[in-house]
C-alpha positions in Angstrom: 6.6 8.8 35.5 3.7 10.2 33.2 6.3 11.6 30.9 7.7 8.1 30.6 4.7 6.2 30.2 3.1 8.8 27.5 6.9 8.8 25.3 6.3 4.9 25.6 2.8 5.0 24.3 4.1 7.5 21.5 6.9 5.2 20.0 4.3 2.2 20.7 1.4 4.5 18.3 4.3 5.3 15.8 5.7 1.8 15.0 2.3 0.9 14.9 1.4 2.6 11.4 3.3 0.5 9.7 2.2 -2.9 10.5 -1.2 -1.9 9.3 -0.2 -0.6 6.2 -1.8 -2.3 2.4 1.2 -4.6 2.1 1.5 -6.1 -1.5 0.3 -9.8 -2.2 1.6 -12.0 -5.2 0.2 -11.2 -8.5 0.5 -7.7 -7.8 2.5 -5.1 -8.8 5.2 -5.2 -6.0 8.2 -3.3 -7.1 6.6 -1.5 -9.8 8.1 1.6 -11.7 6.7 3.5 -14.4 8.1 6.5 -16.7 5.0 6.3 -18.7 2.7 8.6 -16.3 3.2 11.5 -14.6 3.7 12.0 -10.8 0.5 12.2 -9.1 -1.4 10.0 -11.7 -3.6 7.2 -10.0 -2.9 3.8 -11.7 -5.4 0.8 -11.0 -4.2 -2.9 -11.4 -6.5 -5.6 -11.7 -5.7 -9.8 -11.5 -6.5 -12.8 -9.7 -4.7 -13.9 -7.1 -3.9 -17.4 -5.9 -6.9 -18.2 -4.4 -8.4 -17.0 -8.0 -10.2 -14.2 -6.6 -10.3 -10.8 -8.5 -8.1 -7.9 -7.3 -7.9 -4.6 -8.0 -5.2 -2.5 -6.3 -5.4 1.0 -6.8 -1.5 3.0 -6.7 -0.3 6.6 -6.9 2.6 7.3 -9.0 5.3 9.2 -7.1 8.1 11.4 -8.0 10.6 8.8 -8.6 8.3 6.5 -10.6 7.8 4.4 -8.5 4.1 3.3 -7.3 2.8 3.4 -3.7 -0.2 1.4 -2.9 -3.3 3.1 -1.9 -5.8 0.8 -1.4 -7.0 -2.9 -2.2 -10.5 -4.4 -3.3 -11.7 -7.7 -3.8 -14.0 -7.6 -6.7 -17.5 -9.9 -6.3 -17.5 -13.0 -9.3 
């Protein structure tokens, strides 16, 4: 019974990671790919989004080129 309820709690704890990923909003760079900088490199993309506050979203370039998103800050006007 304790085996069961801890490989429960386990695949409850891992589905749960991804729900609280930084999930991309519009205006920002959601499907992004870059060839321009190398894998590794830290790219920062600032804008305003529809409620006209200012972003900035901070993403890591990966192998591929593609961008993963790190993090997300509302700037103060």
């Amino acid at each position: 019974m304790k085996t069961l309820i801890s490989a429960a709690l386990l695949t409850v704890l891992a589905g749960t990671s991804a729900a609280f990923a930084i999930q991309p909003i519009p205006g920002s760079i959601e499907t992004g790919y870059t060839d321009k900088a190398p894998a590794g490199s830290i790219v920062d993309h600032r804008f305003y989004d529809r409620f006209g506050n200012d972003q900035v979203e901070t993403y890591q370039v990966k192998a591929d080129g593609s961008l993963q998103l790190l993090s997300r800050d509302q700037l103060e006007n």
